[in-house]
Structures are given as C-alpha cells and as structure tokens.
C-alpha positions in Angstrom: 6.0 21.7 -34.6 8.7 19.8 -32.7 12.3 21.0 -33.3 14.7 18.2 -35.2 16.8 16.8 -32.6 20.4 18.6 -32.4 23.6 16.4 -32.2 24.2 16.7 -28.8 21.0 15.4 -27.9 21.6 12.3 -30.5 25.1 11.9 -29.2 23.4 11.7 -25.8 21.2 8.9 -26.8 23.8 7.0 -28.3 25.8 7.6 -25.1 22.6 6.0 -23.1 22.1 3.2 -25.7 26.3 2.0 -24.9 26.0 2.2 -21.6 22.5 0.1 -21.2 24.0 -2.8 -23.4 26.9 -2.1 -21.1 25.0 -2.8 -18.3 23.4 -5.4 -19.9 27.0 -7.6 -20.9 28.0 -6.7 -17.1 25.3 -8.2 -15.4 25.9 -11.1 -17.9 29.6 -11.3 -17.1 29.5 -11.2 -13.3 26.4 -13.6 -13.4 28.1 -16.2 -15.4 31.1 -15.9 -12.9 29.0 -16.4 -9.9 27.2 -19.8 -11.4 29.2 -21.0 -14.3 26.5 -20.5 -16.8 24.6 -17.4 -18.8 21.4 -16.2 -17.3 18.1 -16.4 -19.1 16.5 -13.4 -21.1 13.8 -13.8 -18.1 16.3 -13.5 -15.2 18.2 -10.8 -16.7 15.6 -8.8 -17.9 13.7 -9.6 -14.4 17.5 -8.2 -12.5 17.2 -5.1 -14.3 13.8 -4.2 -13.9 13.7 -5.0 -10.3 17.2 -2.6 -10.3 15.8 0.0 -12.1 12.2 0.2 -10.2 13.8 0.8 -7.3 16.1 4.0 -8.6 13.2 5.1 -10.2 11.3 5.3 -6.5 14.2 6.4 -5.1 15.1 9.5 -7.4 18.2 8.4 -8.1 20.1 9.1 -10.5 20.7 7.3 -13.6 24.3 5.6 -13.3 24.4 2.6 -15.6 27.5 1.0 -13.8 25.7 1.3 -10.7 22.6 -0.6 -12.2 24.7 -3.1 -13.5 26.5 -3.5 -10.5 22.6 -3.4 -8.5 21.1 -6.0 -11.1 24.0 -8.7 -11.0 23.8 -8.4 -7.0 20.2 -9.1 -7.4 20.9 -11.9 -9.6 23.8 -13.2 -7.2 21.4 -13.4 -4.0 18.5 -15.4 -6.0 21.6 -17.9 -6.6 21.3 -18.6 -2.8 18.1 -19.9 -3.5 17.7 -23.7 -3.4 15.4 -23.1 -6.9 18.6 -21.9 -8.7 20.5 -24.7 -7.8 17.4 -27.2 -9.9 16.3 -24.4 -12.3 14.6 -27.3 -14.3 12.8 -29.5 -11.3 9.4 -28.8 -10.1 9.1 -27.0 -7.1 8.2 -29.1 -3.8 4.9 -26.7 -3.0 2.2 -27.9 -0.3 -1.2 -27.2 1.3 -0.8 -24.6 3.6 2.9 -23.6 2.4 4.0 -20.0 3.4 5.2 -18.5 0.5 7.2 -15.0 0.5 6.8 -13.0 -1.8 9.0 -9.6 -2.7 7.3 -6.8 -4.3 10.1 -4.7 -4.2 13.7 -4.4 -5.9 15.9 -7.1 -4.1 14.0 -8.4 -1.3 13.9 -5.1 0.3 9.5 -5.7 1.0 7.9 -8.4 0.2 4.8 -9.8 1.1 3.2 -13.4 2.7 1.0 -16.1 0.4 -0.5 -18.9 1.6 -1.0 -21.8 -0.4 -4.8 -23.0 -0.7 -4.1 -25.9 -2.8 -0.9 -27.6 -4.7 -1.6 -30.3 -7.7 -0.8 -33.7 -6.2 -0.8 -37.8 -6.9 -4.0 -38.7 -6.8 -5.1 -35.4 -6.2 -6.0 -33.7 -9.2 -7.6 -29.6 -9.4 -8.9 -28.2 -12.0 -5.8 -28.0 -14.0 -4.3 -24.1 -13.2 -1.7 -25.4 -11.2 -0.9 -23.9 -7.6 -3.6 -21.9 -5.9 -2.3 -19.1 -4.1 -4.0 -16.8 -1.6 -1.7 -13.3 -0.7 -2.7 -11.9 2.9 -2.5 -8.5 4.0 0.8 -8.9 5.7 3.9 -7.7 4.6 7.0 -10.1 6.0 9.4 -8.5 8.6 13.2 -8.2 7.7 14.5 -11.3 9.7 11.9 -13.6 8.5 13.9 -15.2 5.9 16.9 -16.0 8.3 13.8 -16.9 11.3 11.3 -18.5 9.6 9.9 -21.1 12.3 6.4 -22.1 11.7 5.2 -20.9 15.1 6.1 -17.7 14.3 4.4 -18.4 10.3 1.5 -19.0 12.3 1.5 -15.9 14.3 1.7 -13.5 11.4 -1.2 -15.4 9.2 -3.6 -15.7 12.3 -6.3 -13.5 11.6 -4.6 -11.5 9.0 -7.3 -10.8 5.9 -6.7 -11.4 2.0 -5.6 -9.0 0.1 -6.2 -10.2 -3.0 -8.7 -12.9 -4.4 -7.2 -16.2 -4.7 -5.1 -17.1 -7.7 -3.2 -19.0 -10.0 0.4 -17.5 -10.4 2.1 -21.1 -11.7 5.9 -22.0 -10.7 7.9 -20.0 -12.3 8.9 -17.7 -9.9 9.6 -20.7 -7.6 12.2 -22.0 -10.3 13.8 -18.9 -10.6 14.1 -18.4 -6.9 12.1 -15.6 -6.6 9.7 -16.9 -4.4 10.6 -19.0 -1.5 8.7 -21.7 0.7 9.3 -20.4 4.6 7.8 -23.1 6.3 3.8 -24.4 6.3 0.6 -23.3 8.6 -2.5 -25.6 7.8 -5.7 -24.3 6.8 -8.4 -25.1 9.2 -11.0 -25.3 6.1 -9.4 -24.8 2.9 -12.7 -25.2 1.1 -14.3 -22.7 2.4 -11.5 -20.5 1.2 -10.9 -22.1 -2.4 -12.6 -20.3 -4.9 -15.3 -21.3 -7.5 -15.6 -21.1 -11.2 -18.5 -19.5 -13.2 -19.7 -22.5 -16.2 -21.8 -21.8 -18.9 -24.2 -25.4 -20.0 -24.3 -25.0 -23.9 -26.8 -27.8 -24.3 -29.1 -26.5 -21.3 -28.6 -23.0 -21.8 -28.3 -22.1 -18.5 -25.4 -20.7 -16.0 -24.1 -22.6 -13.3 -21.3 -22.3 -10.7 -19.1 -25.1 -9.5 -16.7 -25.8 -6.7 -13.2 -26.2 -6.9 -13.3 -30.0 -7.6 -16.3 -29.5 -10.3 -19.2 -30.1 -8.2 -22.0 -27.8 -8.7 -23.1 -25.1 -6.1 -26.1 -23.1 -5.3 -26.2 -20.1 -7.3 -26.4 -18.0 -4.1 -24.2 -14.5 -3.3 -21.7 -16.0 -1.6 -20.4 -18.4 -4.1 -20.7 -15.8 -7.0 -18.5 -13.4 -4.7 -16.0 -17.0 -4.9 -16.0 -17.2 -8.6 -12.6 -16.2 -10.4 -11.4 -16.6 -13.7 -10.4 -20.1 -15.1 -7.3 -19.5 -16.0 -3.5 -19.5 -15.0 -3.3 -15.6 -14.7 0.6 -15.3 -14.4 2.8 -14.2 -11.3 3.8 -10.9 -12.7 0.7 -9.4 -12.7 0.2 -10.6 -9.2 3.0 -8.7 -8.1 2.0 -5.8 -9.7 -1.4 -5.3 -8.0 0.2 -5.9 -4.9 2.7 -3.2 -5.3 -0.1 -1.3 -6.6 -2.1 -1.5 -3.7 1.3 -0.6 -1.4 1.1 2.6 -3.4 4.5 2.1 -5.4 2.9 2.1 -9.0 -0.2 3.8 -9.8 -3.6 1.7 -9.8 -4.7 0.1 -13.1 -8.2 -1.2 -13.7 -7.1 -4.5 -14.6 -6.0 -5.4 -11.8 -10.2 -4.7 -10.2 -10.8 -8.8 -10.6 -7.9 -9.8 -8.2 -9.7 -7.5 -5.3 -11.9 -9.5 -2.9 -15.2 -8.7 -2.4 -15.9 -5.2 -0.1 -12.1 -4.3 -1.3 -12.6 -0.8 -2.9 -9.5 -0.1 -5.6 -7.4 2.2 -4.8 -8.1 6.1 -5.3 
C-alpha cells in the first residue's frame, strides 16, 4: 500500500510546478524581447522539449533557470532563420533541395534530407505535400556556415536512405527548424519516388500506382515502394531518426518508415 505523500514531498512538487511556469514566462519574456512578439504554444513547447531532451541525455541536473535560459537560446538562434522572419509564407522548397535536419537539442546533430519532389504550378502530386527522402548522413558542424552545393553533392553521393520516403509537410520549415542548404539533382527521381497501394471497390481487386497515379505491375519491387497515403507529420520523422542514432529507445511504430532490408533496431 503506497504511503500518503508527507509535506515535504508536496512542498517539493509545488516548488517544481513554480519554477516550470517560471521557466515557462522566462522563455516567453526573453523571446518576445529578441522578436517583438509572443511565441506560439508550438515554438515554446518545441524550445523546451528540445532543452530538456538534451539534460535528460546528458545527466544533468534539473536547474529550471538554466532550462529557461537553454530553451529561450534555442528560440533566439531559430530567429536567425530566414522562416522566422515570414512565419506565415510558404516555404520556397525544390527538387533536389538539401534539407538539414536536427535531431538533437539546438542544432547540436542533425541530419541530411533530400527532397524527391515539391508541389508546383502545373505540377501537381498526389496531394501530401513535400516528399522527403532522409539519407544515412549525419551533417558535419560547419555545414550550415559552408554549405556550397559541391560540397552538398559530395556528402549525398552514394550515401543510402535511412528511412523510406515521406511526407513531413512545412511546418518545420516555417518555424525555422529545418533549413534549405543548397540543391543536388536527382539523376532519376522516379525511380526513387515511392508508390501507393489502391484498393478498386467496383473491381475488387488490388492494385499499385505510381506517384503520378499511373498503375504499375504488381511485382516485388514496387510493393517494397508502397508507403502510406498520407501526410505523416515531421515530428515523428525526427523521432525515428533519433531512434535509430540510439538517443531514444526503438518503438514499433516507427517499423513502416524503415526501407526494405533495414532490420529495426535491437
């Protein structure tokens, strides 16, 4: 039978519950100083759990003025973003963009996407927005400050997926999370572009199409292709990648983003 709590140990909650909303107004404050306006419930929240991931892998102790002060620094470096300055425009994403991608509390490892295919005039998808393929390369220090596509094109050569390709949308781009670096064409972008799994109600039957809609043979290789047709979020993107870098255990849901021949992680 569990003991009632004592009144140090509520005085101690009440102690932690202060000095999160604390931390909470502080990031806030100094946020609203560095842009002139309030941030979102999704940036802040976003600041802090980035903040607090990161003491959590590093042991650290738990010092709510320090996360504050961590979260509104994290919040201050995304201003540098061009995003931030057009929170409400549509990112300017194309074929072949390089996208980098952290994984890890502010910038500190992060990781490079290619983009397979990016809605345009006259050049209509299926409708799930960007297309976004994550390689198995994680992007050195400097490459934000050197990000020349020559060198972009180095780091992408031969490098294999690590995750199927998939449809994250724009937010992270608004917020300035994610940042174009420069572009690398695809040499056959269809080949790469996955394929969708259709069911014909009227001729009972199963089919697979192509990215623009066309039907495929039904063969092995395009059923390894087929992904779900759907806009599947760019949070849980980033947390199978940090799964599979061994920060965060392995969850089962994240088994459809592997390619094929990519065993989960133990």
């Amino acid at each position: 039978m569990d003991s009632a709590p004592t009144p140090d140990d509520e005085s101690t909650r009440r102690a932690r519950v202060q000095a999160f909303h604390g931390a909470l107004a502080a990031v806030a404050e100094r946020f609203e100083a560095h842009c002139g306006r309030k941030p979102t419930t999704e940036q802040l929240l976003e600041a802090l759990s980035l903040t607090l991931i990161a003491r959590d892998e590093s042991s650290s102790a738990d010092e709510p003025d320090a996360t504050a002060e961590d979260a509104a620094s994290t919040l201050a470096r995304w201003r540098a973003c061009p995003p931030w300055v057009r929170p409400t425009r549509r990112p300017r994403v194309k074929d072949g963009d390089v996208i980098h991608i952290p994984y890890a509390a502010h910038g500190a490892r992060a990781i490079l996407g290619r983009v397979l295919y990016a809605p345009s005039k006259g050049r209509e998808g299926p409708g799930y927005g960007l297309c976004l393929l994550v390689i198995d390369k994680d992007a050195p220090d400097d490459l934000l400050e050197q990000p020349s596509d020559e060198r972009l094109a180095e780091l992408c050569k031969g490098t294999p997926k690590l995750l199927r390709p998939y449809h994250p949308g724009t937010q992270l781009f608004k917020d300035g999370l994610w940042t174009v670096l420069g572009n690398v064409p695809f040499e056959d972008p269809d080949r790469l572009l996955p394929c969708f799994a259709v069911h014909l109600l009227q001729e009972q039957r199963d089919i697979i199409r192509d990215y623009w809609g066309a039907e495929v043979p039904n063969t092995p290789e395009n059923q390894a292709r087929v992904v779900p047709p759907s806009v599947g979020g760019a949070g849980t993107l980033v947390r199978a990648i940090r799964a599979l870098r061994g920060l965060t255990p392995w969850r089962a849901r994240f088994g459809e983003l592997l390619p094929p021949k990519r065993s989960s992680p133990a």
